[in-house]
C-alpha distance (Angstrom), angle and dihedral (degrees) to the residues before:
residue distance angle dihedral
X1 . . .
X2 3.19 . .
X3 4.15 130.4 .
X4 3.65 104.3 -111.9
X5 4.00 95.4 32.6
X6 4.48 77.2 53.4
X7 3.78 95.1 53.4
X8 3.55 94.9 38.4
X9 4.12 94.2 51.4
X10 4.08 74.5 43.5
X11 3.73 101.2 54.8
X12 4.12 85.8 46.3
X13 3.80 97.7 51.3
X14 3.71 84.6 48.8
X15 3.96 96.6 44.4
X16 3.79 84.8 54.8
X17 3.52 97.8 49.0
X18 4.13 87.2 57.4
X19 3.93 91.2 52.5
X20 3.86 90.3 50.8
X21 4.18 87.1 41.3
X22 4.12 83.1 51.1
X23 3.39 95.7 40.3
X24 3.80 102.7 49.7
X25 3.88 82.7 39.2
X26 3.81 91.7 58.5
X27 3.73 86.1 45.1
X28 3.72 94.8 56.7
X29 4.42 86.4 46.2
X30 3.33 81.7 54.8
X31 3.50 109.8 53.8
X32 3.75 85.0 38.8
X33 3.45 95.3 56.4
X34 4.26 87.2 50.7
X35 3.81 89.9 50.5
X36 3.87 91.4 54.4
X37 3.53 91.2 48.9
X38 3.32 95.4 52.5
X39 3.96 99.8 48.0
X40 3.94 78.9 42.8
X41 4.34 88.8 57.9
X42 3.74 90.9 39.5
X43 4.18 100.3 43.8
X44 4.48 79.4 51.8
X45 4.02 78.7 48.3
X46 3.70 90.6 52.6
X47 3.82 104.0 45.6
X48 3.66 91.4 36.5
X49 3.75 94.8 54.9
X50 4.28 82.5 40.9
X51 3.55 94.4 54.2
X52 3.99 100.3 46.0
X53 3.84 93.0 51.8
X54 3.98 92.2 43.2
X55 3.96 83.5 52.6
X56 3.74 93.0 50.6
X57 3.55 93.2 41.5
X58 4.13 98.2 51.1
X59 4.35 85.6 46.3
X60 3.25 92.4 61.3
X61 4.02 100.2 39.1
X62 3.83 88.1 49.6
X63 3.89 95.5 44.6
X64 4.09 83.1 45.2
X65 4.07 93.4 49.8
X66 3.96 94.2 40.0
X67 3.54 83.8 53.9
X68 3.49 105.6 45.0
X69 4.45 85.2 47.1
X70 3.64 80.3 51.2
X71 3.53 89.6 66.6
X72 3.24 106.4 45.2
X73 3.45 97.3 42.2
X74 4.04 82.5 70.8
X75 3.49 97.1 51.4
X76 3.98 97.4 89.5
X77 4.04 80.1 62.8
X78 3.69 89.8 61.3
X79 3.63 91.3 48.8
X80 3.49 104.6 49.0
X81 4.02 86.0 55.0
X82 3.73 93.7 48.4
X83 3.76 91.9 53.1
X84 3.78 92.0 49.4
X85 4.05 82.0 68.7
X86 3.79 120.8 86.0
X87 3.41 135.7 -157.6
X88 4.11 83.9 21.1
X89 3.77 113.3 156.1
X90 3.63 119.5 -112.7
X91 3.80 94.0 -109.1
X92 4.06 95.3 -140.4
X93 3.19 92.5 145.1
X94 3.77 96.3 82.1
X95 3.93 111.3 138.8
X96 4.00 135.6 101.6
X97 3.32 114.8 -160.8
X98 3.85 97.6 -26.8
X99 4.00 96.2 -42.5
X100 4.06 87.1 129.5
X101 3.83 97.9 -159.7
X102 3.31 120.5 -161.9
X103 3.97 114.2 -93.1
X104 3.26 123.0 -106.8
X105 3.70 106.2 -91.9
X106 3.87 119.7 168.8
X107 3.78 99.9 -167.3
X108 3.93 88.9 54.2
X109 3.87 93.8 48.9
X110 3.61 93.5 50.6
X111 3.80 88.5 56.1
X112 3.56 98.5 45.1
X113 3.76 92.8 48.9
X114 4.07 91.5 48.1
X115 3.81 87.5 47.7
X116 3.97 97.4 48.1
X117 4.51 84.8 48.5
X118 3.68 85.4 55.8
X119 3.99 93.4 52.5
X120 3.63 87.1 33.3
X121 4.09 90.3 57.7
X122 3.59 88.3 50.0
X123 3.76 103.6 51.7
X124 4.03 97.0 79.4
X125 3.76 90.2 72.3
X126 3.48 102.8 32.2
X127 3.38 135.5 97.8
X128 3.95 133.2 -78.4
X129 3.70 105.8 -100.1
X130 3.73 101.8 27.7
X131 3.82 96.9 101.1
X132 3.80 91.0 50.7
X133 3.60 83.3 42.8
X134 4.04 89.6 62.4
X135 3.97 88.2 41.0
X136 4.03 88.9 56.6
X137 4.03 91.1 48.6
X138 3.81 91.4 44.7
X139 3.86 109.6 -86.9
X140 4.41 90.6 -135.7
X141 4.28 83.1 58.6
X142 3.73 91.4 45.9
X143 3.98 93.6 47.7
X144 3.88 89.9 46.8
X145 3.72 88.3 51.0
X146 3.90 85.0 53.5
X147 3.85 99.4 70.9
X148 4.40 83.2 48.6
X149 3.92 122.7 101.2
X150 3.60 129.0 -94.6
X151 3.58 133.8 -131.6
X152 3.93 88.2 -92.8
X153 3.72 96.2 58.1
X154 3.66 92.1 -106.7
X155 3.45 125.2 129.4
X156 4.01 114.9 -108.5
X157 3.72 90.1 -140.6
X158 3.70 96.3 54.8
X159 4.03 86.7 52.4
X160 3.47 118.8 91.9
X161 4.51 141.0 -157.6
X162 3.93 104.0 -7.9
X163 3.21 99.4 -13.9
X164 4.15 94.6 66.2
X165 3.83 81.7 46.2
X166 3.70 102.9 47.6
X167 3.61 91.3 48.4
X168 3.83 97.2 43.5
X169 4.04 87.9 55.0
X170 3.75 81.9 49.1
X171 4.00 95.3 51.8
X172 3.71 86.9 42.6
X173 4.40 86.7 63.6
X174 3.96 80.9 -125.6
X175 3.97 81.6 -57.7
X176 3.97 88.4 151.2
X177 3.39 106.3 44.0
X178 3.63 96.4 32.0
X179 3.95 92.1 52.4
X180 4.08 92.0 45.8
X181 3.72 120.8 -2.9
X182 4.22 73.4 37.4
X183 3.89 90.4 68.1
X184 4.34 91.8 56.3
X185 3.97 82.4 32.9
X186 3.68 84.3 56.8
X187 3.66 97.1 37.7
X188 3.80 89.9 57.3
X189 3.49 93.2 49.4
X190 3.66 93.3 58.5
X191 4.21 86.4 43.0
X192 3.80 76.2 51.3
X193 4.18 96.8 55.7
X194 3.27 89.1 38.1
X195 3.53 114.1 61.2
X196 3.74 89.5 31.4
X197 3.98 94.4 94.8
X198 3.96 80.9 40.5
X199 3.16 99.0 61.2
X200 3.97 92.5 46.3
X201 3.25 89.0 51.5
X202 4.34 94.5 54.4
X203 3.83 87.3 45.6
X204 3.30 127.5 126.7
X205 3.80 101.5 -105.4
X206 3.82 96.3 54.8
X207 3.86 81.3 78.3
X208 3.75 97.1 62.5
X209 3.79 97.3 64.6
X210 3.82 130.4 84.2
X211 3.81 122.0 -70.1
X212 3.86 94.2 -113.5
X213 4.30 89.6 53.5
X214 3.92 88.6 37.7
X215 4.37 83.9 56.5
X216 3.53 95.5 50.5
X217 3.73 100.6 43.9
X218 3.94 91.5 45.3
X219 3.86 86.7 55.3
X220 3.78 92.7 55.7
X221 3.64 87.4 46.3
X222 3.63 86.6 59.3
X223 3.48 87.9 47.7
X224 3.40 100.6 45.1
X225 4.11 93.3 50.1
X226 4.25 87.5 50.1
X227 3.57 81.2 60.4
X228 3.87 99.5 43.4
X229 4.39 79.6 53.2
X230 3.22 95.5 60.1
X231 4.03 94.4 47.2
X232 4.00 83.3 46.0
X233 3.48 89.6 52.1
X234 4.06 96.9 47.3
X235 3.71 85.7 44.8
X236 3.63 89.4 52.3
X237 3.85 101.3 47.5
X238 3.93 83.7 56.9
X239 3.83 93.7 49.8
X240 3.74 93.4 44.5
X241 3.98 92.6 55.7
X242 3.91 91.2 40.2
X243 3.61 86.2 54.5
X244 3.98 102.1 45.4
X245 3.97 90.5 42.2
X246 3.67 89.4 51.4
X247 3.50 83.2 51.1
X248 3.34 105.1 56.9
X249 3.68 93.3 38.2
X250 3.51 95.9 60.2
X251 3.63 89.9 53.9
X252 3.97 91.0 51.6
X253 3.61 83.6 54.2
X254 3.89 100.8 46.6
X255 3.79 85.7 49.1
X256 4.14 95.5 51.1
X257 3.85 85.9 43.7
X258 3.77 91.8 46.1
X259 4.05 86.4 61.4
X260 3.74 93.2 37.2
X261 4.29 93.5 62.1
X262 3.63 79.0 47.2
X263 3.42 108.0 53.1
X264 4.19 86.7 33.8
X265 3.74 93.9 55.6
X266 3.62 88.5 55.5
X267 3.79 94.0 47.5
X268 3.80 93.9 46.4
X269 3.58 84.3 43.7
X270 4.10 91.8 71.4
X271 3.57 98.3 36.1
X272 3.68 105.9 48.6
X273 3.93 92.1 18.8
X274 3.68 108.3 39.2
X275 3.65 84.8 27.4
X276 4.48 90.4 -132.5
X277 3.96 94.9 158.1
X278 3.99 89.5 160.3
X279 3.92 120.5 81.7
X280 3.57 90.6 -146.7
X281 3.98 96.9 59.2
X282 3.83 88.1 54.8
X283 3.92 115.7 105.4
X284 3.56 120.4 -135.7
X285 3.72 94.7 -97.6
X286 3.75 87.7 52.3
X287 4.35 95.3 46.7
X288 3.98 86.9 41.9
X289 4.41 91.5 50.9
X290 3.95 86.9 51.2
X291 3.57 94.0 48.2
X292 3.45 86.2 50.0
X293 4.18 91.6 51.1
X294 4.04 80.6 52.6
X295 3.77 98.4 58.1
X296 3.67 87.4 42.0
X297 3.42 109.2 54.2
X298 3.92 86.3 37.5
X299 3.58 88.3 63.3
X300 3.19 99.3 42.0
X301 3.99 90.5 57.5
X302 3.60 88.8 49.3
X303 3.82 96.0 47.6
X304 4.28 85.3 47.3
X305 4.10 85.2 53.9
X306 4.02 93.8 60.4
X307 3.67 114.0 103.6
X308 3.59 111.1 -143.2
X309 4.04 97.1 -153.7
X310 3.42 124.7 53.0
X311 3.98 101.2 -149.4
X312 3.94 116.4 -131.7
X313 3.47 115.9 -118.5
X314 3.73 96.9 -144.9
X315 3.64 100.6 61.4
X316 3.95 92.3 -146.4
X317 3.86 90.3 71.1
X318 3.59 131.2 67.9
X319 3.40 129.2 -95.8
X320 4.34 126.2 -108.5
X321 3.49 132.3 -124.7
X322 4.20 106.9 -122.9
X323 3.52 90.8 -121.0
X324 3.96 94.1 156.3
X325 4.29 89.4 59.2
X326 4.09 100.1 34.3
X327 4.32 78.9 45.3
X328 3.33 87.3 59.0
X329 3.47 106.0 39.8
X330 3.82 88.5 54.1
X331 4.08 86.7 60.6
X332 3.89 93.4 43.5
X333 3.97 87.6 52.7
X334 3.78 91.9 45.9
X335 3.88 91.2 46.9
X336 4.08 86.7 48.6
X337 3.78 94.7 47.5
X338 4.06 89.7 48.5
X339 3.93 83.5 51.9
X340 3.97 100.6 49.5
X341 3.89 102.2 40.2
């Protein structure tokens, strides 16, 4: 055959080759490119799905802690009635069926109901999640901690706004946030670690290497944002039962405080009303209604002292909603409101 018919048969084979070569390489850019858009679409999927549950979750935590301040906060007014009455008994006996209230104890009110106004004061400028975050560490604890020092020397209670709060969450050694804002807190941080080598991996320079490189990297990207899904959705699960316990807590609450302002009113109603100041001038309708304000507002403390998150001791695993104490605060309200109806 001759030379030139050789090199020209040659040069074709070889000009083939290169279109296949392209071709397969524009294939491969290709099905890169789809792979990154679809760990793009499913990371959105992720944090989207993240960030709607979180949202939920804090709502209800900070409509739950506000709440359970709320409370408190009106506790002192309970007091300073029940001290108006002489010759009161000492109400001790304050259980039903093993519920083991806390006694009625007017010093201890007074500074739980100071210490929840100081938190209350500072909730308007703080930030979202900080009430729920007092809920999760046991809003009675975080009110207590209220009336402590801070790390000025001044006294919490004298504080005021953000301040009071700030240096409350500071007393508390990040007790509150770390115990239930701490479980999202900790949730985002793993989002955080986890879509880290994600988001390298989507960046703009991954683009300006070879077709073969840009394949492999966009299948651990796709890897990689599988995994982040199934740390969303762990993350998630959590969220979603912090958020429907809180829920229904807050409801058990509302309901016991519902009959508390009832039975109060009626109480307050004969001693700074009627003007009956003596325990022995009070009918039996009148001893049974205080009574009643007793086992009230000593559940009420009791169900304000639950923490709602159990924190994890190894930092690198998520946190646990109390169910065993909120469980059985539920039954001990239940077993109240049977009493006082």
């Amino acid at each position: 055959m001759p030379l030139p018919l050789i090199l020209g048969i040659g040069a074709a084979l070889a000009g083939t080759v290169g279109v296949g070569g392209g071709i397969r390489g524009a294939v491969k850019m290709k099905e890169a490119n789809d792979t990154m858009k679809s760990s793009e679409r499913l990371h959105e999927e992720n944090i989207a799905k993240f960030e709607a549950r979180s949202k939920e979750a804090t709502s209800r935590m900070d409509e739950l802690g506000k709440l359970e301040l709320e409370i408190m906060n009106g506790f002192e007014d309970f007091s300073n009635v029940m001290e108006k009455i002489q010759n009161r008994p000492k109400f001790e006996e304050n259980d039903i069926e093993g519920a083991n209230l806390p006694k009625y104890d007017a010093e201890e009110l007074k500074k739980v109901s100071v210490g929840a106004g100081v938190l209350l004061g500072g909730l308007g400028g703080a930030a979202v999640g900080t009430a729920g975050g007092f809920a999760a560490a046991g809003a009675a604890t975080s009110a207590v901690m209220a009336l402590g020092t801070a790390s000025t020397g001044t006294a919490i209670a004298s504080l005021s706004g953000v301040a009071a709060t700030n240096a409350t969450l500071a007393a508390l050694g990040g007790g509150a946030l770390a115990a239930g804002g701490g479980g999202m807190a900790l949730g985002t941080t793993i989002l955080g670690a986890a879509t880290l080598g994600v988001g390298l991996l989507v960046g703009g320079m991954i683009f300006n290497i070879t077709g073969s490189k840009l394949g492999n990297k966009a299948d651990d990207a796709y890897k990689e944002v599988r995994k982040e899904k199934e740390i969303i959705n762990k993350i998630c699960e959590y969220l979603d039962d912090l958020s429907m316990v809180s829920w229904q807590y807050t409801r058990a609450l509302e309901k016991v405080k519902r009959k508390y302002l009832e039975v109060f009113g009626i109480m307050s109603y004969v001693v700074n009303t009627l003007h009956k100041t003596d325990w022995n001038e009070f009918s039996e309708e009148e001893k049974q209604v205080t009574q009643n304000a007793v086992l009230l507002v000593g559940l009420l403390f009791k169900m304000c002292q639950v923490k709602l998150v159990n924190k994890s001791e190894n930092e690198e695993d998520m946190n646990e909603v109390n169910r065993k104490d909120i469980n059985n605060a539920l039954k001990q309200a239940s077993d109240v409101m049977q009493k006082v109806a």
